[in-house]
N, C-alpha and C positions, 0 to 999 in steps of 0.2 A: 443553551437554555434547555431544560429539560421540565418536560409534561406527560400526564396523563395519557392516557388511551382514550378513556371520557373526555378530557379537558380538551385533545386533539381534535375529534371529534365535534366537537361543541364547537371551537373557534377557528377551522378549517384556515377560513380564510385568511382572517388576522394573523393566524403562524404560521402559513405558507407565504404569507411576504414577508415574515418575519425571516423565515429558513434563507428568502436572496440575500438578506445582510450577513446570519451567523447560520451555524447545523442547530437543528431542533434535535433533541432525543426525545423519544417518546417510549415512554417505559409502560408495561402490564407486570401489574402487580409489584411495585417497585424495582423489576429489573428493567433493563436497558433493553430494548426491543427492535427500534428500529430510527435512525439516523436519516432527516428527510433535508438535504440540502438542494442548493440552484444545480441548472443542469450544468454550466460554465463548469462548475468545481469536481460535481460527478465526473465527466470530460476529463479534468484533468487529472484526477486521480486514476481513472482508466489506463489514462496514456503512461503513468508511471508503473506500471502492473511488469515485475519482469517477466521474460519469455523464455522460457526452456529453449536451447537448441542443441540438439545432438552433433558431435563433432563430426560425424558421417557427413552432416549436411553442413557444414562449413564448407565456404570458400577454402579454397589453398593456399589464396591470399592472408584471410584471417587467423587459419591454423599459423600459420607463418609467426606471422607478429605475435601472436601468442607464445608462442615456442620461443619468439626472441627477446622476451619483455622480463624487467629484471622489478625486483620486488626495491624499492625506496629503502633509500636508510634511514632508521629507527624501528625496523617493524621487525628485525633479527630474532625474537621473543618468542614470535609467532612459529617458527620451525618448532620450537619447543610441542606444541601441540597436539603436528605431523607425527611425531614419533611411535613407531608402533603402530600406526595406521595402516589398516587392508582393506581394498576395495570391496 
């Protein structure tokens, strides 16, 4: 559902229970401005946020399995990409 900045404004209430069922957007001046959902979902989106970790601080353990983990068949394509690549 998307609304107003006014219209948000105006009907606080109403579309903030509305945001526990679906996300409201709330546009200023017909763009997209800000996405007000339940905390539940906030949460979980959070928790899908990935995390940088530098191989410095890896376990030895997970270097490991890393080192020993073979890429699926069908995905061959993909080295095509690799090529020519510098760090």
């Amino acid at each position: 559902m998307k609304v107003s900045t006014a219209e948000f404004i105006k009907n606080f209430g109403t579309l903030a229970d509305k945001a526990l069922k679906e996300p409201v957007t709330i546009t200023k001046h017909g763009r997209d401005r800000l996405v007000l959902v339940e905390a539940q979902e906030y949460e979980r989106l959070k928790r899908r946020d990935r995390r940088v970790v530098s191989t410095a601080d890896m376990p030895e353990e997970m270097l490991r399995l890393i080192m020993e983990s073979e890429m699926p068949s069908g995905y061959e394509h993909l080295d095509e990409e690799l090529k020519g690549w510098k760090p």
